[in-house]
The first five atom37 places (N, CA, C, CB, O) and aatype in JSON, in Angstrom:
{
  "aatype": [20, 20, 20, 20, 20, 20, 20, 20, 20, 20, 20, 20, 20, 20, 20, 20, 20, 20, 20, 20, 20, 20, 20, 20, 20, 20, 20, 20, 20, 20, 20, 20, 20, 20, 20, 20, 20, 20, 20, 20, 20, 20, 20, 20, 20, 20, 20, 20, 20, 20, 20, 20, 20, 20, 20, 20, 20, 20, 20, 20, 20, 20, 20, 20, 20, 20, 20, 20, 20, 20, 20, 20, 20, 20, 20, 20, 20, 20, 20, 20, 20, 20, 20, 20, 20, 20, 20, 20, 20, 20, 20, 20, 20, 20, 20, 20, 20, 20, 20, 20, 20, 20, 20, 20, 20, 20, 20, 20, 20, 20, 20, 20, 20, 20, 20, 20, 20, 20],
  "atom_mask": [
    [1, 1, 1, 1, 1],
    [1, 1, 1, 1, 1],
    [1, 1, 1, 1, 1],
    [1, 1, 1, 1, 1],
    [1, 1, 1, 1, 1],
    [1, 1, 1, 1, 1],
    [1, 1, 1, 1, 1],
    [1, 1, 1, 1, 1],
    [1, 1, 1, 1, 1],
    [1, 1, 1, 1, 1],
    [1, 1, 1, 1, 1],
    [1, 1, 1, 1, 1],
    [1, 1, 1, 1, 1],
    [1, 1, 1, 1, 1],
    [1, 1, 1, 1, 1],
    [1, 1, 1, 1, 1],
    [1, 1, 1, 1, 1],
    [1, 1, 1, 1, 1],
    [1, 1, 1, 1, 1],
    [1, 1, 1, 1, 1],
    [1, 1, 1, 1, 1],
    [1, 1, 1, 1, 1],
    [1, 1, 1, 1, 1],
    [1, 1, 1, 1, 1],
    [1, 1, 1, 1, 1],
    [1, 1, 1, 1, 1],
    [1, 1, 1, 1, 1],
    [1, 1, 1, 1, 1],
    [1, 1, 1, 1, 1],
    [1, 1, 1, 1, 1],
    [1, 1, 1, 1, 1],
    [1, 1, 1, 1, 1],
    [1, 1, 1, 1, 1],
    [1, 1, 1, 1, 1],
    [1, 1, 1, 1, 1],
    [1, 1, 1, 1, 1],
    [1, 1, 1, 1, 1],
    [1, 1, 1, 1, 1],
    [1, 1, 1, 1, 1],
    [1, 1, 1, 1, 1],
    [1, 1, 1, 1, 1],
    [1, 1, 1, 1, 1],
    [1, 1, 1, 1, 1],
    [1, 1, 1, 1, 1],
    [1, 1, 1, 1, 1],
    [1, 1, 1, 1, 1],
    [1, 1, 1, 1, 1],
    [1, 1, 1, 1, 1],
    [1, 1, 1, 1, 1],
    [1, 1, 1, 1, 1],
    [1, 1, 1, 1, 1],
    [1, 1, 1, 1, 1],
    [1, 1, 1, 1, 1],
    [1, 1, 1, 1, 1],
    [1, 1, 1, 1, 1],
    [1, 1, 1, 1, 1],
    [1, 1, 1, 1, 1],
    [1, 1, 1, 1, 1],
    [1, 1, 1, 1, 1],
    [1, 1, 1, 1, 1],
    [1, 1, 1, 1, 1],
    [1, 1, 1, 1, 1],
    [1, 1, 1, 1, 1],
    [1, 1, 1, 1, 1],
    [1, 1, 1, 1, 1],
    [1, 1, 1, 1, 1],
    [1, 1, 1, 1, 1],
    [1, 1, 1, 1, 1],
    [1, 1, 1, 1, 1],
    [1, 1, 1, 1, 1],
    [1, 1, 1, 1, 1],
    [1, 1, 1, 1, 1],
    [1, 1, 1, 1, 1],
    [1, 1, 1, 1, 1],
    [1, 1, 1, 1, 1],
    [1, 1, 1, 1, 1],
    [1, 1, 1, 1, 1],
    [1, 1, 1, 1, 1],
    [1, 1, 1, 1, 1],
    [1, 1, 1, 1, 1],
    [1, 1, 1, 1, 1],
    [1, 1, 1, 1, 1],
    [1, 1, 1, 1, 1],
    [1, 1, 1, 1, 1],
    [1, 1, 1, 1, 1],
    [1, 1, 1, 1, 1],
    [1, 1, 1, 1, 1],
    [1, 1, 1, 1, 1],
    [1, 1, 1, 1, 1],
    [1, 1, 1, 1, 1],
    [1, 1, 1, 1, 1],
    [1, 1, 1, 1, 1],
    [1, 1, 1, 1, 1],
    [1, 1, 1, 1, 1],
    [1, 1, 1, 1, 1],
    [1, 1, 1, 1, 1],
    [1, 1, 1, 1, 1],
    [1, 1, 1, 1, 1],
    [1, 1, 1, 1, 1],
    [1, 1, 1, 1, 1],
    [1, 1, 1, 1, 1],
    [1, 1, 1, 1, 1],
    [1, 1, 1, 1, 1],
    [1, 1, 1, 1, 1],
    [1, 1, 1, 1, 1],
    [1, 1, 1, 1, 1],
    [1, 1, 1, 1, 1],
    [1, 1, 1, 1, 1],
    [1, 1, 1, 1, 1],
    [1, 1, 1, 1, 1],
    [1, 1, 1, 1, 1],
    [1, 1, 1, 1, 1],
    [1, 1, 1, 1, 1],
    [1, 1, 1, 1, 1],
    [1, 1, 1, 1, 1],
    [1, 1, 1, 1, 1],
    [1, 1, 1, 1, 1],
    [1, 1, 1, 1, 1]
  ],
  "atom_positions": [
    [[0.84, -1.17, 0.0], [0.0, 0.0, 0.0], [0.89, 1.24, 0.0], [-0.96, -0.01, 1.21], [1.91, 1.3, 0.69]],
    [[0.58, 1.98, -0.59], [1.37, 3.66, -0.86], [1.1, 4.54, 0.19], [0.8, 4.58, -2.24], [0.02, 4.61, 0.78]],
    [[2.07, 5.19, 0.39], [1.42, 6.14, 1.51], [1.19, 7.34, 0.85], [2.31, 6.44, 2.83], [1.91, 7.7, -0.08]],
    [[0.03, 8.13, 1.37], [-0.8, 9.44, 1.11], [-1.08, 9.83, 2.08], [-1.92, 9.47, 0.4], [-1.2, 9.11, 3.07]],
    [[-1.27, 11.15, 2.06], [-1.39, 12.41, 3.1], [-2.64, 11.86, 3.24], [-1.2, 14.16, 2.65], [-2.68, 11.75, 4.47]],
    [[-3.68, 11.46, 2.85], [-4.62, 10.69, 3.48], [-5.15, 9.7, 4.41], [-4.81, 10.48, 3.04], [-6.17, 9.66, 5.1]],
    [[-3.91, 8.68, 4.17], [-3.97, 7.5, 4.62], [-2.8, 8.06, 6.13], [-3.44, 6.18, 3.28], [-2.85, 7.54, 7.24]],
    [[-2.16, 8.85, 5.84], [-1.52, 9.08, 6.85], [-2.09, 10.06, 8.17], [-0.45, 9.52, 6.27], [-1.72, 10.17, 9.34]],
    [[-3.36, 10.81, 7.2], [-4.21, 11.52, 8.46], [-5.2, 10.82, 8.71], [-4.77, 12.92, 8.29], [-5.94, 11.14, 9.64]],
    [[-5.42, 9.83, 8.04], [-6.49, 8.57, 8.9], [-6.07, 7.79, 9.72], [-7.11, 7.55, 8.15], [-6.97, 7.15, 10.24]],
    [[-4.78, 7.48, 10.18], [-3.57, 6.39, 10.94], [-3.88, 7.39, 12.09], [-1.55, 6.17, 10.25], [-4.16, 8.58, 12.2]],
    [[-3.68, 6.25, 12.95], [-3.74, 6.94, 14.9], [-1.73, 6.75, 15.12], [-5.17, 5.14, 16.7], [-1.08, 6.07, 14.32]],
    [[-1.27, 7.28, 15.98], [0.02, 6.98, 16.97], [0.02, 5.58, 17.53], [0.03, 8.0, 18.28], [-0.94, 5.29, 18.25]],
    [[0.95, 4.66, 17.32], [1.05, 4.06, 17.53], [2.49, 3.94, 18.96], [0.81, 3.68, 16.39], [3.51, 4.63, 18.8]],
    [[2.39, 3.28, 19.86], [3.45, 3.14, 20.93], [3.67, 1.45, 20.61], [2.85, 3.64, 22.74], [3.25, 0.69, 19.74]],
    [[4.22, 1.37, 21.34], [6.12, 1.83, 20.75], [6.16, 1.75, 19.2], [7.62, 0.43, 21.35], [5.46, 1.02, 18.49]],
    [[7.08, 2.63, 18.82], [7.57, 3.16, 17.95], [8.89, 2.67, 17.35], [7.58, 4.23, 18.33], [9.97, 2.68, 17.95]],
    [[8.72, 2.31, 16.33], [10.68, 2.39, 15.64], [10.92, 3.66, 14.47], [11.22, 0.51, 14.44], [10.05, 3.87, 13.62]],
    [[12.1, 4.41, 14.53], [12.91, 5.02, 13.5], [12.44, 4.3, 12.61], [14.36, 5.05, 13.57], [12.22, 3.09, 12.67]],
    [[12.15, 5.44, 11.19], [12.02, 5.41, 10.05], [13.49, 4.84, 9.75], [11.52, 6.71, 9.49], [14.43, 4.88, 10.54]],
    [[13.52, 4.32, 8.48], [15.05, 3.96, 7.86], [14.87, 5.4, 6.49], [15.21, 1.68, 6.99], [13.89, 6.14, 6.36]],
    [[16.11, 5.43, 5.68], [15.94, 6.44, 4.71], [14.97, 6.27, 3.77], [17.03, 6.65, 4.09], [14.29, 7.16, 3.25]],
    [[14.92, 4.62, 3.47], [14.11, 4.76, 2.38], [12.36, 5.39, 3.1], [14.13, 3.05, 1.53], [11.68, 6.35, 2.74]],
    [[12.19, 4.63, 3.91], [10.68, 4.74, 4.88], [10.54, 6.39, 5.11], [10.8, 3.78, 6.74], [9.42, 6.85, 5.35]],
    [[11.37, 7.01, 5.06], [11.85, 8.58, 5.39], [11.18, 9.39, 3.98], [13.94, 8.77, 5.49], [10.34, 10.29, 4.0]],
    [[11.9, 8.69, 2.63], [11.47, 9.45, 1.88], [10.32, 9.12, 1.36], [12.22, 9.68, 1.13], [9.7, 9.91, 0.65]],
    [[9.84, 7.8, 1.68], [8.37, 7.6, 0.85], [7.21, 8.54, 1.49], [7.77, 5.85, 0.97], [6.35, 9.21, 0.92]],
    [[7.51, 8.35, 3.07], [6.36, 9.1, 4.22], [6.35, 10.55, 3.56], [6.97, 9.18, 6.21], [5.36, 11.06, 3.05]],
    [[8.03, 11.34, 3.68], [8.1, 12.74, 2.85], [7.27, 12.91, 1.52], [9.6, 12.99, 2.41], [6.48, 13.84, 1.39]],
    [[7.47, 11.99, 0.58], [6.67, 12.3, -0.51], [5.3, 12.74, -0.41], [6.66, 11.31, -1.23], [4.81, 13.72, -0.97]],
    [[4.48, 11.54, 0.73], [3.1, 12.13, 0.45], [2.69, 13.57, 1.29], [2.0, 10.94, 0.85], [1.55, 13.98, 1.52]],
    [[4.08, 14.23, 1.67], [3.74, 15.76, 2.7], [4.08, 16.32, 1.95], [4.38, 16.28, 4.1], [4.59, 17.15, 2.7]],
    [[4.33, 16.75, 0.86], [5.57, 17.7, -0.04], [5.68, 19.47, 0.84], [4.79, 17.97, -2.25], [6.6, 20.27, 0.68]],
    [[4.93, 19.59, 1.38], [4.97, 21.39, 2.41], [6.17, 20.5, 2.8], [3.41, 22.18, 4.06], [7.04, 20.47, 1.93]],
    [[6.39, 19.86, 3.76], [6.77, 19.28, 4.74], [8.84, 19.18, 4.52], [5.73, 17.78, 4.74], [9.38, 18.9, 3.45]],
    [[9.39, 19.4, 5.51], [10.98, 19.47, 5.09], [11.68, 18.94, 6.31], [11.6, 21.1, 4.7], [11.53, 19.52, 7.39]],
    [[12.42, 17.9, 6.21], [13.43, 17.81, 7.45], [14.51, 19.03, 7.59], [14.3, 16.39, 7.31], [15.22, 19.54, 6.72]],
    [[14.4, 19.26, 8.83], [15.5, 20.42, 9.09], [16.15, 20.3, 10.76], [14.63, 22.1, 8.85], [15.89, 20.81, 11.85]],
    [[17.08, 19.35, 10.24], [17.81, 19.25, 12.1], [17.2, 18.19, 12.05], [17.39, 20.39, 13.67], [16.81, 18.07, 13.21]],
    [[16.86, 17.37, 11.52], [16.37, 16.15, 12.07], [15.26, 15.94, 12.99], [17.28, 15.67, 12.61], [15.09, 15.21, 13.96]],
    [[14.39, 17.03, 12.22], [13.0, 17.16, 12.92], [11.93, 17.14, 11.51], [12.89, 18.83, 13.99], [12.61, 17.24, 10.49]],
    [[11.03, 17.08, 11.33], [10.05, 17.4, 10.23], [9.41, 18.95, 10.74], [8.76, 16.05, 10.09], [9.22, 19.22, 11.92]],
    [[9.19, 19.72, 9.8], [9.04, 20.58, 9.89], [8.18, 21.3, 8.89], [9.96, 20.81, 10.13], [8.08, 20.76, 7.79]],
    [[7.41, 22.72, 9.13], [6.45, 23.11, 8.12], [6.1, 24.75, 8.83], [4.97, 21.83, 7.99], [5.57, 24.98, 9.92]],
    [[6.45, 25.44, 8.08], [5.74, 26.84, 8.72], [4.12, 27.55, 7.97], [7.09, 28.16, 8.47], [4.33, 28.09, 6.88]],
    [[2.99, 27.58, 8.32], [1.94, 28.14, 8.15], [2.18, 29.75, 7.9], [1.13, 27.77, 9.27], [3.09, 30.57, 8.08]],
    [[1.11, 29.73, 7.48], [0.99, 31.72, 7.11], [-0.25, 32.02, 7.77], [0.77, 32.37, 5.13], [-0.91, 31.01, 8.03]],
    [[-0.96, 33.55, 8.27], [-1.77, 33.69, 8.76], [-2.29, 34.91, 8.43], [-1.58, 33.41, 9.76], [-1.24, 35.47, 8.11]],
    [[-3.2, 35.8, 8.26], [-3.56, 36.7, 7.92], [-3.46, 37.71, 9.24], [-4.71, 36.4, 7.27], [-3.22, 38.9, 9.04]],
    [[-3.59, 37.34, 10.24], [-3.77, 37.88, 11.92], [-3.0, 36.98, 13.33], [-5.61, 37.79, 12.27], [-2.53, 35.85, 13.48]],
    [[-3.11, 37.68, 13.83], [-2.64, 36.86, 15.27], [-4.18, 35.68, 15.93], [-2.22, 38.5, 16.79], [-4.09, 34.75, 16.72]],
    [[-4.8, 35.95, 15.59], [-6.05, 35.35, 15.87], [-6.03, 34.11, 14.86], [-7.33, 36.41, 15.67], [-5.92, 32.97, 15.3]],
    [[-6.14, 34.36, 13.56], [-6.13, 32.5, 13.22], [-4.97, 32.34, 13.41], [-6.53, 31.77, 11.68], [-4.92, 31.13, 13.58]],
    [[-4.13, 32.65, 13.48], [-2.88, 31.9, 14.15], [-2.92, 31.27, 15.3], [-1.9, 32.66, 14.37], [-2.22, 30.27, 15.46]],
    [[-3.75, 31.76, 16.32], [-3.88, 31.03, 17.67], [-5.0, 30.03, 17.49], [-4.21, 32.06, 18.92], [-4.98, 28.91, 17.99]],
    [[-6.57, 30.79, 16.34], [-7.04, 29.48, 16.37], [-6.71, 28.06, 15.55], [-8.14, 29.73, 16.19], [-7.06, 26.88, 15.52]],
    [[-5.92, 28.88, 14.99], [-4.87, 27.09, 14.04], [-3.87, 26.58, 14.95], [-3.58, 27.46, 12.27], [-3.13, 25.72, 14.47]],
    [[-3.7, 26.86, 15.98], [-3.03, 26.29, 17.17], [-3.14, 25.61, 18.43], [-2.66, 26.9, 17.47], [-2.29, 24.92, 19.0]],
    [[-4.57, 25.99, 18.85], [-5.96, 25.67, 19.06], [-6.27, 24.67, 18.8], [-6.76, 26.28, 18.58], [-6.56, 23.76, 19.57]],
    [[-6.25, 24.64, 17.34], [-6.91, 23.34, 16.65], [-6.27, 22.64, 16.69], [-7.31, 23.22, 15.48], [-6.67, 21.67, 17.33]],
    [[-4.68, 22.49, 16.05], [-3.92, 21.25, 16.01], [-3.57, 20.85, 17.43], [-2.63, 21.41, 15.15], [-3.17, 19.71, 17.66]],
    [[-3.74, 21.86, 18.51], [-3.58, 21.23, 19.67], [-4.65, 20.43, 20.41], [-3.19, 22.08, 20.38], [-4.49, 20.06, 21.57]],
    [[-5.84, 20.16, 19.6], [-6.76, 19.75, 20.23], [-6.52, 18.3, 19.5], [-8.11, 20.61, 20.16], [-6.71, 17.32, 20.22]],
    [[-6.2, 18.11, 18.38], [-5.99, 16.94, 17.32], [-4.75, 16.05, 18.41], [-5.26, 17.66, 15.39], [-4.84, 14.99, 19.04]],
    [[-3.89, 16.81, 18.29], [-2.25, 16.55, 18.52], [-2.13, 15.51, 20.24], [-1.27, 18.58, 18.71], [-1.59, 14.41, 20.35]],
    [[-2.85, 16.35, 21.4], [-3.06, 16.18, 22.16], [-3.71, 14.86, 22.25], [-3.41, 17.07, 22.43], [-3.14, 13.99, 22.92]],
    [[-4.86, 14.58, 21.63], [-5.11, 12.68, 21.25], [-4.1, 11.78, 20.86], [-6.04, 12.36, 20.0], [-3.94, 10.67, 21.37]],
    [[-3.43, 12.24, 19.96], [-2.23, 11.18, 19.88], [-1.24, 11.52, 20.63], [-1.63, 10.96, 18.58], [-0.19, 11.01, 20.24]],
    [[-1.14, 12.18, 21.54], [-0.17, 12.0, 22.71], [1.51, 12.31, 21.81], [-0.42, 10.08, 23.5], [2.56, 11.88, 22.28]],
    [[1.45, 13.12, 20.49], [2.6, 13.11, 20.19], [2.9, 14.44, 20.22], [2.86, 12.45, 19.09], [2.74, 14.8, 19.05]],
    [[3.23, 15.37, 20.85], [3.38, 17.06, 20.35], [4.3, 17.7, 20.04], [3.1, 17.92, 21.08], [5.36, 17.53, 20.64]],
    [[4.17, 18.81, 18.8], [5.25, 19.22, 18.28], [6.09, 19.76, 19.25], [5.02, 20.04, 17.31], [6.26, 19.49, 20.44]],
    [[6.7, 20.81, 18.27], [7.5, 21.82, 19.19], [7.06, 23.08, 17.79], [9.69, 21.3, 19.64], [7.32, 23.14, 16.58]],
    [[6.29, 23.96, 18.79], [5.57, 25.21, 18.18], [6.66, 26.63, 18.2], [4.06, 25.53, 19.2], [7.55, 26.8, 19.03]],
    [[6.36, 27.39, 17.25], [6.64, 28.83, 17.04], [6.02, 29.38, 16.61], [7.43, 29.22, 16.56], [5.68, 29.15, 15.44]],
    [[5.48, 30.53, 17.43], [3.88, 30.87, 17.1], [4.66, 32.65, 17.18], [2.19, 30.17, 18.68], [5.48, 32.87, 18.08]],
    [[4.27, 33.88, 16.09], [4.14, 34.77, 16.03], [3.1, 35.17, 15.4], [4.93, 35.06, 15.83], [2.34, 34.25, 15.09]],
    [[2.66, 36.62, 14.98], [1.85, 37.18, 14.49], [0.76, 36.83, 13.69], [2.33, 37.75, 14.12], [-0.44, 37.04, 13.9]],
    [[1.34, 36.23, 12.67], [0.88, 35.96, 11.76], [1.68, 34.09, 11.14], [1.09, 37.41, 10.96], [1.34, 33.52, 10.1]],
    [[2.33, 33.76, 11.77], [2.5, 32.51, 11.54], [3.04, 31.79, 12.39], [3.01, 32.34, 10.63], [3.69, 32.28, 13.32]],
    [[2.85, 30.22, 12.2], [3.29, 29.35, 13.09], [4.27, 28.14, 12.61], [2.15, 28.88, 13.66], [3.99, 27.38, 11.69]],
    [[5.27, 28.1, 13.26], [6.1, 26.82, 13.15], [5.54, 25.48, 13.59], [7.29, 27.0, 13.9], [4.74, 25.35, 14.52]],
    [[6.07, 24.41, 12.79], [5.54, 23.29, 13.45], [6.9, 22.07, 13.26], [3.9, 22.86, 12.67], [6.85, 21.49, 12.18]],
    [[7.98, 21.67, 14.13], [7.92, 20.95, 14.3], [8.12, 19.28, 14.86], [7.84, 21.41, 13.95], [8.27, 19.48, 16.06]],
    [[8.2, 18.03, 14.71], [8.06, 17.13, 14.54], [9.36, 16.09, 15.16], [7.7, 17.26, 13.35], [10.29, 15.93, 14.36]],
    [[9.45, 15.54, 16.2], [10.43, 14.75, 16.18], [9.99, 13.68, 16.94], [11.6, 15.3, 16.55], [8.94, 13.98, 17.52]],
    [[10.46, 12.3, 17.24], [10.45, 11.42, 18.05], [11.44, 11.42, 19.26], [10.52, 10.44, 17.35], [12.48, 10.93, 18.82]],
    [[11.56, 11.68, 20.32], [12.51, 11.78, 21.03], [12.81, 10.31, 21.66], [12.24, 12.86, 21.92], [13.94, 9.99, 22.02]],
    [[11.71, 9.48, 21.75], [11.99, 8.1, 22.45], [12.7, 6.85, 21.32], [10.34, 7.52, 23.1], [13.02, 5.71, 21.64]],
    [[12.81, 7.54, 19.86], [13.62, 6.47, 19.22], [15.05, 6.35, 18.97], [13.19, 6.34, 18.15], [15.76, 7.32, 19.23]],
    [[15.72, 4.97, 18.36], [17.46, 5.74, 18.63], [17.88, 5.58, 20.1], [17.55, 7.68, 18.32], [18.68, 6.34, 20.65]],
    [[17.12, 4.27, 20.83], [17.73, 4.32, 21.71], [18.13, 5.76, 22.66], [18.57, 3.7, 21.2], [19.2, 6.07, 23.2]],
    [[16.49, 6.63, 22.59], [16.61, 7.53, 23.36], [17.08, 8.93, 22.41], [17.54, 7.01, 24.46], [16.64, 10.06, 22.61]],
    [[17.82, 8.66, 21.63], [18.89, 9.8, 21.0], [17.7, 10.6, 19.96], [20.55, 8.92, 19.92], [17.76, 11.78, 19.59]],
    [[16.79, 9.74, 19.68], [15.83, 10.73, 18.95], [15.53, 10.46, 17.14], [16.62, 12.33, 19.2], [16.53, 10.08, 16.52]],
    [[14.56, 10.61, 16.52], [14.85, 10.53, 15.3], [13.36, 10.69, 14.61], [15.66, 9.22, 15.03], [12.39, 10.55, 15.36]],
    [[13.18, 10.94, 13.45], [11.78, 10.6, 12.97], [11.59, 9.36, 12.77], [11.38, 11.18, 11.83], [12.41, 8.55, 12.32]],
    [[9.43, 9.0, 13.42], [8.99, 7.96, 13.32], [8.21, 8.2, 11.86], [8.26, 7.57, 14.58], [8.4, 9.02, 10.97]],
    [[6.76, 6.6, 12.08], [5.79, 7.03, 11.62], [4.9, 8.15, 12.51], [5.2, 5.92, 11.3], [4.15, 8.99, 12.02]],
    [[5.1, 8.01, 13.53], [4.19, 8.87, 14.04], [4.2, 10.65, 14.13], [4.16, 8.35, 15.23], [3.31, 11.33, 14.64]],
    [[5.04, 11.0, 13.68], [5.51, 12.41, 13.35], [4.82, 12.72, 11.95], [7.24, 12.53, 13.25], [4.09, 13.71, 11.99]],
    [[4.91, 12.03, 10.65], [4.11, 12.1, 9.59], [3.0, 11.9, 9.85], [4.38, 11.45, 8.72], [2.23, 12.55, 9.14]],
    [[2.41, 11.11, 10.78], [0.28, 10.8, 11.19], [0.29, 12.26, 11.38], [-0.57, 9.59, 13.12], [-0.42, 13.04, 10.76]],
    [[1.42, 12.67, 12.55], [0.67, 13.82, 13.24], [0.56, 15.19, 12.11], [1.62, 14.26, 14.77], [-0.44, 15.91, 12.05]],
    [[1.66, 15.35, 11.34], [1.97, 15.94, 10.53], [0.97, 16.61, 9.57], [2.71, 15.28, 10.12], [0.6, 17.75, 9.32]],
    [[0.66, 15.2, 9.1], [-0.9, 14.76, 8.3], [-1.84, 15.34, 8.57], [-1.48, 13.51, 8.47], [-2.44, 16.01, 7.73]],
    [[-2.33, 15.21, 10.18], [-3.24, 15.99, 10.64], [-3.54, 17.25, 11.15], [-3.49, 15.56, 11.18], [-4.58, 17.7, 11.63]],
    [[-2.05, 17.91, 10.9], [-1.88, 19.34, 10.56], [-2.3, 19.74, 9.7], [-0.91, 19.76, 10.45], [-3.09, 20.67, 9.84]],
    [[-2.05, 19.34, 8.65], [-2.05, 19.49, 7.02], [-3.6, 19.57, 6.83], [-1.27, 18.06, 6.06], [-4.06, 20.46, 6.11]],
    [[-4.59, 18.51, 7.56], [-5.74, 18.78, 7.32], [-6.36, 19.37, 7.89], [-6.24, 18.15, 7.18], [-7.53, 19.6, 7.55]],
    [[-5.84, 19.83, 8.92], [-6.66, 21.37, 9.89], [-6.18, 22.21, 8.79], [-5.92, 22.04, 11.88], [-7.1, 22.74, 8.17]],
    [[-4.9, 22.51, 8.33], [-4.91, 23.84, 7.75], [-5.86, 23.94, 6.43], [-3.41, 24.23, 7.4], [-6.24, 25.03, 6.0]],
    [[-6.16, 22.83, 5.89], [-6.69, 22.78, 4.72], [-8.22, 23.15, 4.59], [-6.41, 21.54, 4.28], [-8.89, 23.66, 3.7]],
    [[-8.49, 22.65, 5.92], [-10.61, 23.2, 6.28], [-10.21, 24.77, 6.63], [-11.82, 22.15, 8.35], [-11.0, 25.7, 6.47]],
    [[-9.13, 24.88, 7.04], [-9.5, 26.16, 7.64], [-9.5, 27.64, 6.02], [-7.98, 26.43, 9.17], [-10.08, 28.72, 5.92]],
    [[-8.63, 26.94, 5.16], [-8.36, 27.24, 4.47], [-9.86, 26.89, 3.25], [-7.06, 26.8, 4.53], [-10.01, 27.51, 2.2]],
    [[-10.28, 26.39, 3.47], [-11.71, 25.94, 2.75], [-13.0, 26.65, 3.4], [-11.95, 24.21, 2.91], [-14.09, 26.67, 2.83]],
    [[-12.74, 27.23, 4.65], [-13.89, 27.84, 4.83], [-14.37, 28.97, 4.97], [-14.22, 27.53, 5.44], [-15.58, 29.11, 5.12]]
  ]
}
């Protein structure tokens, strides 16, 4: 089965977790294309028209995010927000991207997209 930004915002967090390998790295990347490793985190910055949907798109993914028990690491100004993404419990502790950083990712992607639709 292929992975899609679909199939990946329909997937729950799974515990325990293993590190992606490179190839598993770039297939998950493909179906995010916003989406960029930087530092060995996944990562994605939003745009906002105001300080207000910025907090309520923060709001939101924190209400999503918070169910799967996985949470980014936020940067929230004016008008936009950072988002992101790491596993800290894989790697034998040392850290790395899972699957579960792309689920959560995913379900960023589709808050911004209603919000952006309505």
């Amino acid at each position: 089965m292929s992975i899609t930004a679909s199939t990946l915002a329909a997937s729950r967090c799974v515990q325990p977790i293993e590190a992606l390998d490179d190839a598993a790295l770039a297939s998950h990347l493909a179906a995010l294309p916003e989406w960029k490793i930087e530092s060995g985190k996944l990562a994605r910055s939003f745009a906002f028209a105001n300080y207000y949907e910025t907090l309520a798109f923060v709001n939101a993914i924190a209400w999503v995010i918070h169910a799967e028990d996985h949470h980014p690491d936020l940067g929230v100004s004016y008008n936009r927000c950072s988002v992101r993404f790491d596993t800290h419990s894989v790697n034998d502790g040392r850290g790395g991207l899972s699957a579960n950083d792309f689920v959560c990712a995913a379900k960023v992607d589709a808050i911004f997209a209603q919000r952006a639709n309505a």
